[in-house]
FIMARSE-13630 format. One record per atom (N, C-alpha, C): residue in three letters; x, z, y. Coordinates in steps of 0.2 Angstrom, whole numbers, plus 5000, padded with zeros to 4 digits. Layout:
ALAXZY
...
//
This chain:
UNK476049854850
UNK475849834843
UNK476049764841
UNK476449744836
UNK476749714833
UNK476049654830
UNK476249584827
UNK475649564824
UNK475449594816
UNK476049604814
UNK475749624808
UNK475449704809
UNK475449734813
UNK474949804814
UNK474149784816
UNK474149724820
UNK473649684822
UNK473149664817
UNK473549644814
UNK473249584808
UNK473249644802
UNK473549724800
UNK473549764794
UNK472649774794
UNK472049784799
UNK471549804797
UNK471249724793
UNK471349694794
UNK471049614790
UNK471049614786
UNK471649634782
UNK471849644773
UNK471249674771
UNK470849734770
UNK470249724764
UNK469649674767
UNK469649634772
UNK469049574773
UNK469449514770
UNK470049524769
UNK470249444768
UNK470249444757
UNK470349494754
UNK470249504748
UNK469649514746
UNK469149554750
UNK468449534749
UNK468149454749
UNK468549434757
UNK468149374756
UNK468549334752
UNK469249334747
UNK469349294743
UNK468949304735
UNK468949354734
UNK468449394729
UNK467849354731
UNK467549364735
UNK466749324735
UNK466749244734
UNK467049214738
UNK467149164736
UNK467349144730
UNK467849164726
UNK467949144718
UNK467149164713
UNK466849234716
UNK466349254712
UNK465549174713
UNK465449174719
UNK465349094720
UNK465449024717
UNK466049014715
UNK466248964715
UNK466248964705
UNK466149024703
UNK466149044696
UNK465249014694
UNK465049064700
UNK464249084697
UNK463848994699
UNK464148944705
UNK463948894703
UNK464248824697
UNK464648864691
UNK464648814686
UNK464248864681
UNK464348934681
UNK464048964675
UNK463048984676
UNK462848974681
UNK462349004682
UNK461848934680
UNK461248954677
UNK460748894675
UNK460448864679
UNK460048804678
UNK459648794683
UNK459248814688
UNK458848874684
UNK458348904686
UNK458548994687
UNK458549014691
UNK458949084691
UNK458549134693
UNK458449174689
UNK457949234690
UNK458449304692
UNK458249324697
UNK458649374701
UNK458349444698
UNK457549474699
UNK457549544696
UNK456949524690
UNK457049544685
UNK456449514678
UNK455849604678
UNK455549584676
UNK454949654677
UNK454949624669
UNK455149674665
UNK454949694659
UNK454349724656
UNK453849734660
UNK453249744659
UNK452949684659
UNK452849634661
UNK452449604662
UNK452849524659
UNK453549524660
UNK454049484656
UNK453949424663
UNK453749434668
UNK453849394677
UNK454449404678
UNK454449364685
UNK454949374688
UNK454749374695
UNK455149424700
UNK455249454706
UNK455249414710
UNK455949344708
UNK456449334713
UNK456949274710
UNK456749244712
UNK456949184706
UNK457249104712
UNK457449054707
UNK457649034713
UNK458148964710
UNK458348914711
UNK458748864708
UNK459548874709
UNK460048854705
UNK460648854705
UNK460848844711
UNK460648784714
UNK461048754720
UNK460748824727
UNK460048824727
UNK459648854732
UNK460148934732
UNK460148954729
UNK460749024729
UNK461549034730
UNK461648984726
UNK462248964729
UNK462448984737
UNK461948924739
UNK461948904746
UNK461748964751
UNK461248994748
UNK461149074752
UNK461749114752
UNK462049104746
UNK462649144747
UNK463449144751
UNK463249094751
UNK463549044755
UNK463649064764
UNK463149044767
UNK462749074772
UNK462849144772
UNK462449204768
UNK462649264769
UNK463649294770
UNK463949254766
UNK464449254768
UNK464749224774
UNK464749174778
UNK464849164783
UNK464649204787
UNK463849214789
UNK463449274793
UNK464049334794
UNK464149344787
UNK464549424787
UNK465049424789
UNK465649364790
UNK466449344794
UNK466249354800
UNK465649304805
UNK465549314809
UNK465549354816
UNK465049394810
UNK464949454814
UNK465449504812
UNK465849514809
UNK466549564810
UNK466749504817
UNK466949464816
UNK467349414820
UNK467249464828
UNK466849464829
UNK466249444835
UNK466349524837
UNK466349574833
UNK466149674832
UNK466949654834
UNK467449624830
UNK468049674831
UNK468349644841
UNK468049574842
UNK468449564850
UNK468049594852
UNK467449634851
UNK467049674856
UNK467449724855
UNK467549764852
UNK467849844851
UNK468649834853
UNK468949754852
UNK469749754858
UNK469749744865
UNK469149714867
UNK468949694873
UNK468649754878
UNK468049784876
UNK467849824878
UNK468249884884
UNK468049904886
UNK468449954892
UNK468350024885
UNK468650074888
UNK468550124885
UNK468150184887
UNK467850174892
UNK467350214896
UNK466750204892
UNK466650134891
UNK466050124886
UNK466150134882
UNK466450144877
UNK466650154868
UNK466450224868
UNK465750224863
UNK465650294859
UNK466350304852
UNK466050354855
UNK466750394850
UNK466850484850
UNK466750504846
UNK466850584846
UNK467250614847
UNK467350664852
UNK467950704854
UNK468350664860
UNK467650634863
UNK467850574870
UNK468350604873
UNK468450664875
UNK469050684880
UNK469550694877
UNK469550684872
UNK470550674865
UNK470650604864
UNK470150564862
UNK470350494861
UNK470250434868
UNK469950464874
UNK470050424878
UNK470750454882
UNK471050474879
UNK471750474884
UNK472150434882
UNK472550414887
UNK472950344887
UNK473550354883
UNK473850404878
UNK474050414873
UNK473750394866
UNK472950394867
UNK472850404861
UNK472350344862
UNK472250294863
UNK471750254864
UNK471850214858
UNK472650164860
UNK472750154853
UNK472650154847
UNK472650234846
UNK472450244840
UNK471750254836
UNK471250254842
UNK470750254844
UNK470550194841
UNK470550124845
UNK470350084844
UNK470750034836
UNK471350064835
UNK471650054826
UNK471050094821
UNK470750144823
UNK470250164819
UNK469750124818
UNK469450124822
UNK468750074823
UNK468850014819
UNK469549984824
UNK469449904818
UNK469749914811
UNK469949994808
UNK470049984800
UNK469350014798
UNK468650054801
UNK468250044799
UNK467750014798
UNK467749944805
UNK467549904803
UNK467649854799
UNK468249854796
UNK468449804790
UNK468249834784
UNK468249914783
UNK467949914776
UNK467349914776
UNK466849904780
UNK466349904781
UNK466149824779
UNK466349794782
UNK466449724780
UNK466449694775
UNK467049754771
UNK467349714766
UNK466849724760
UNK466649794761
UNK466149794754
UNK465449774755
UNK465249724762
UNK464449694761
UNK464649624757
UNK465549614760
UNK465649554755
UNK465649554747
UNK466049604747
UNK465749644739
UNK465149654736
UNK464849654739
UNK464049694739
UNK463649624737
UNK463849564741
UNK463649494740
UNK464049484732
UNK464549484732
UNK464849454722
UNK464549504719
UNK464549574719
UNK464049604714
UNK463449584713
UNK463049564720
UNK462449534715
UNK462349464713
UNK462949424713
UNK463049354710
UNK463249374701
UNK463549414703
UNK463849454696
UNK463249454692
UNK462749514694
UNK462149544690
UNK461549484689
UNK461749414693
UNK461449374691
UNK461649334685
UNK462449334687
UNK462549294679
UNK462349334675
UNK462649404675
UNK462449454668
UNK461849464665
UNK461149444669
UNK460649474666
UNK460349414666
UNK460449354665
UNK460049314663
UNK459649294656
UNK459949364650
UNK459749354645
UNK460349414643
UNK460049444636
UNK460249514634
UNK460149554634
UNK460449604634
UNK460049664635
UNK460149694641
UNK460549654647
UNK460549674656
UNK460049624658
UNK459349624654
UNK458949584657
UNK458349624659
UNK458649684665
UNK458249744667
UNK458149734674
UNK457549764677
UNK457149744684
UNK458049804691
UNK457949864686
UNK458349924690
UNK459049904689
UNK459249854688
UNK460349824688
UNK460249794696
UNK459949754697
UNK459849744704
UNK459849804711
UNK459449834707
UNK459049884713
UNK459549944711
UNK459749944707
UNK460450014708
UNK461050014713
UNK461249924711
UNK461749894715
UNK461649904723
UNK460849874724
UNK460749884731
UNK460749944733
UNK460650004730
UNK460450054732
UNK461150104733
UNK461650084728
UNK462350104729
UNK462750094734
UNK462550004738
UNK462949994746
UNK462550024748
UNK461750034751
UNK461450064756
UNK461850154757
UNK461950164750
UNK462250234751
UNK462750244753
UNK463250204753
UNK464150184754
UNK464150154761
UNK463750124763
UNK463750134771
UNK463350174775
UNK462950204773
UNK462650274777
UNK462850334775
UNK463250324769
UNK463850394770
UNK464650374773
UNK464750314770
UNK465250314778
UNK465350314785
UNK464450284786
UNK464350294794
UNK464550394796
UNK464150394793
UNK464150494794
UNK464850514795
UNK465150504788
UNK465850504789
UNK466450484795
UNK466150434796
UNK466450424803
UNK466550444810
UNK465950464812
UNK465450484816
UNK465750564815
UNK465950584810
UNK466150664808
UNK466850684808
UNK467150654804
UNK467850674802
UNK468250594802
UNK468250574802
UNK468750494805
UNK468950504812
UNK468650544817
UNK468850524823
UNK468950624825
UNK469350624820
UNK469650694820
UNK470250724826
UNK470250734829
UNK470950744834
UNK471450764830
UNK471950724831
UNK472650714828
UNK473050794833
UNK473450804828
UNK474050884831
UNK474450844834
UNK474650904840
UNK475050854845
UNK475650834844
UNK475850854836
UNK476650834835
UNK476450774832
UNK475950754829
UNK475750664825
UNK475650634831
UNK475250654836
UNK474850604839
UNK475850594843
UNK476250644845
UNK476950614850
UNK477350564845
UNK477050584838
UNK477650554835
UNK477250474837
UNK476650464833
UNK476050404835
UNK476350354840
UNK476250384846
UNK476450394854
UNK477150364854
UNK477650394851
UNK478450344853
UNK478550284849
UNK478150284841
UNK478150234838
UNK477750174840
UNK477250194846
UNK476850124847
UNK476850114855
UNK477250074855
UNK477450024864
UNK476850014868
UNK476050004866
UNK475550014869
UNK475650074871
UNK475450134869
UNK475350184871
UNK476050224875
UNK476750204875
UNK477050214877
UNK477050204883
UNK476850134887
UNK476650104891
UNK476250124895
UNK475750174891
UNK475050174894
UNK475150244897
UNK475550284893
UNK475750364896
UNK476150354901
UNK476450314903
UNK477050304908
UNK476950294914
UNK477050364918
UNK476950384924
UNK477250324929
UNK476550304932
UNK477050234937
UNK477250274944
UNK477850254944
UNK478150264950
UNK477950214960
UNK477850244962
UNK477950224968
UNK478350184972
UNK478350124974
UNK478950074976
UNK479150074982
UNK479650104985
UNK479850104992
UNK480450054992
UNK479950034998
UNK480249975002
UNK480749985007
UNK481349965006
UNK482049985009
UNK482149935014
UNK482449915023
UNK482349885028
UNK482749845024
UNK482849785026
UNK483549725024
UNK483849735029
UNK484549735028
UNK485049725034
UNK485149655035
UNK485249655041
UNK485549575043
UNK485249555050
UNK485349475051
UNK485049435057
UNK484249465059
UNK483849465053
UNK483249465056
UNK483049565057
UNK483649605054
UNK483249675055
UNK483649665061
UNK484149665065
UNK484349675072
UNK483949645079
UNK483449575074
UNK483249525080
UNK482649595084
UNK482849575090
UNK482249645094
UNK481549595093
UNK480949635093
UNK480249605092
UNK480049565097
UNK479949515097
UNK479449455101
UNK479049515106
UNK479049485114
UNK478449485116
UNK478049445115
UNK477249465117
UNK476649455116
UNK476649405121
UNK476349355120
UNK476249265124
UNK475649285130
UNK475349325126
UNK474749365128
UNK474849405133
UNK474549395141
UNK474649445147
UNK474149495146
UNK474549545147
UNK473949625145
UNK473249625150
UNK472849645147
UNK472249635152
UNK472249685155
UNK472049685163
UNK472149735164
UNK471549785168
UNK471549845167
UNK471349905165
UNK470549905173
UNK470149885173
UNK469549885176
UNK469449965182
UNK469449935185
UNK469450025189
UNK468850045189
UNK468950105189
UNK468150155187
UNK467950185192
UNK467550195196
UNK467350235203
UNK467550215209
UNK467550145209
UNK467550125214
UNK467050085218
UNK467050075223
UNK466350045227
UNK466549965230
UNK466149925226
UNK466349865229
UNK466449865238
UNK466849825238
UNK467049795246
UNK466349775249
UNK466349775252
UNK465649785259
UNK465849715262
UNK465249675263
UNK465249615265
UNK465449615271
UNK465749565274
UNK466149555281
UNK465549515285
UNK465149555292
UNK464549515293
UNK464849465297
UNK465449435299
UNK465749375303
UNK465949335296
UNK465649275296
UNK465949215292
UNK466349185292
UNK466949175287
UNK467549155285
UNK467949225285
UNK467849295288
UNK468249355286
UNK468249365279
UNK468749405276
UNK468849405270
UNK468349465268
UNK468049475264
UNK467549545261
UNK467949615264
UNK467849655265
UNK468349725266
UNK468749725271
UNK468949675275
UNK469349675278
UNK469049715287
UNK469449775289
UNK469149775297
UNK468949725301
UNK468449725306
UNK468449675312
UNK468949685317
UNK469249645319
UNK469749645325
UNK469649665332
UNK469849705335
UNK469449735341
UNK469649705347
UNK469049675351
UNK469449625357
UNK469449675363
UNK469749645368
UNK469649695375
UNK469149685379
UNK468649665379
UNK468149685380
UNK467549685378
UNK467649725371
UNK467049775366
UNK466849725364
UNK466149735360
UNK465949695355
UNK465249665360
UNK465449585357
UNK465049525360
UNK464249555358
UNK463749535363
UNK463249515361
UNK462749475364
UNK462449455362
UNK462049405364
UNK462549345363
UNK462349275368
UNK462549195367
UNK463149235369
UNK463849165368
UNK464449155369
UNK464449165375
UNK464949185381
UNK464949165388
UNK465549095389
UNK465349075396
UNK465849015396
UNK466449035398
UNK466748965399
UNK467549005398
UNK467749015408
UNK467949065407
UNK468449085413
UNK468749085413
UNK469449045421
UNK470149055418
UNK470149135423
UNK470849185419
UNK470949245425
UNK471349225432
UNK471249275435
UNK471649275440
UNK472349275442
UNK472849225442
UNK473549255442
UNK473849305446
UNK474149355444
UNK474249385449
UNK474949365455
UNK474849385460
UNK475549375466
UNK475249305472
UNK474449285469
UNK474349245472
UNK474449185474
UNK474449145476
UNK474449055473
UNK475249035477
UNK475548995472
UNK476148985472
UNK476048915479
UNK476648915483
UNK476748865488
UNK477248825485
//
């Protein structure tokens, strides 16, 4: 999406809010000092009334209020995930072909919405200049006004909510679809990326051994070595057999043997 497809829903806010502005900047040299907003003809009072400058300056104010908050609605509704976003026919416009268009609705919804509370603000600056004397110096020019946006946005809400978010024929929404690069994007099946071996010095080097000596493997079902009762023998080791049988009691002293053949001359 291009910028000027970006920036096409902001044209009727940016023409209201030039409209209101000039209807302001009129009603602060033409309006009197003292300005009476709804006049009761019964009783020749007034409802609502108020100084030059002090309306002004509310109008002022309510005009900023109303930028803002579009400002504020439209990055919520570009930001926002799609899972969250109510919207009719959730299962046709949450598809990543049509989100897009999805969200191109909403922010030229909420521009006209926008556009005519600005509207809605110059009209009643307008019914202020016009009835401050003549024969629009009626209590019902005010209260028609107001009663005509209350209708224009609770019948465009319905509208919205009913037939605005109509599901597009599948030859508009493909055509839709190839003219907008978002969405083309967003249909497009990602591929898989296989990683292919490099050839060269490092794919032929054979793999490093480990620095690390293998531990080795504990043996299971066997019976520790059996204590050696002579000390300094090794654990497990046999005793040695002497010739003549196994000692007991003290040492004996030493003997030399006999040689035999008898004592040499």
């Amino acid at each position: 999406m291009n910028l000027v497809a970006r920036l096409r829903p902001a044209v009727p806010v940016a023409v209201a809010l030039v409209g209101v502005l000039v209807t302001l900047a009129v009603a602060s040299r033409v309006l009197p000092g003292r300005v009476v907003m709804v006049h009761l003809s019964e009783t020749g009072g007034s409802a609502f009334a108020a100084s030059r400058s002090d309306l002004v300056l509310l109008g002022a104010v309510l005009v900023a209020g109303i930028v803002v908050t579009w400002l504020v609605s439209a990055l919520f509704l570009a930001v926002t995930p799609v899972r969250h976003v109510l919207v009719p026919h959730a299962a046709f416009w949450k598809q990543p072909t049509n989100r897009a268009e999805m969200r191109r609705r909403y922010a030229r919804y909420l521009a006209v919405a926008t556009s005519a509370s600005l509207w809605f603000v110059a009209a009643l600056f307008v019914v202020a200049t016009v009835s401050q004397s003549g024969p629009l110096t009626v209590w019902w020019l005010p209260a028609a006004v107001s009663a005509a946006f209350v209708l224009f946005v609770l019948g465009g809400l319905v509208w919205v909510f009913t037939a605005g978010f109509t599901p597009i024929p599948p030859g508009v929404a493909a055509r839709a679809a190839a003219s907008d690069p978002e969405a083309r994007v967003a249909s497009r099946p990602s591929t898989p990326v296989v990683e292919t071996p490099r050839s060269g010095p490092s794919a032929a080097r054979p793999p490093r051994a480990s620095a690390r000596p293998p531990s080795e493997t504990p043996r299971i079902g066997t019976a520790p070595p059996a204590a050696s009762p002579r000390p300094g023998r090794a654990p497990g080791r046999p005793a040695t057999p002497t010739g003549d049988g196994p000692r007991k009691g003290p040492p004996r002293p030493y003997q030399p043997r006999p040689r035999s053949g008898g004592p040499r001359g």
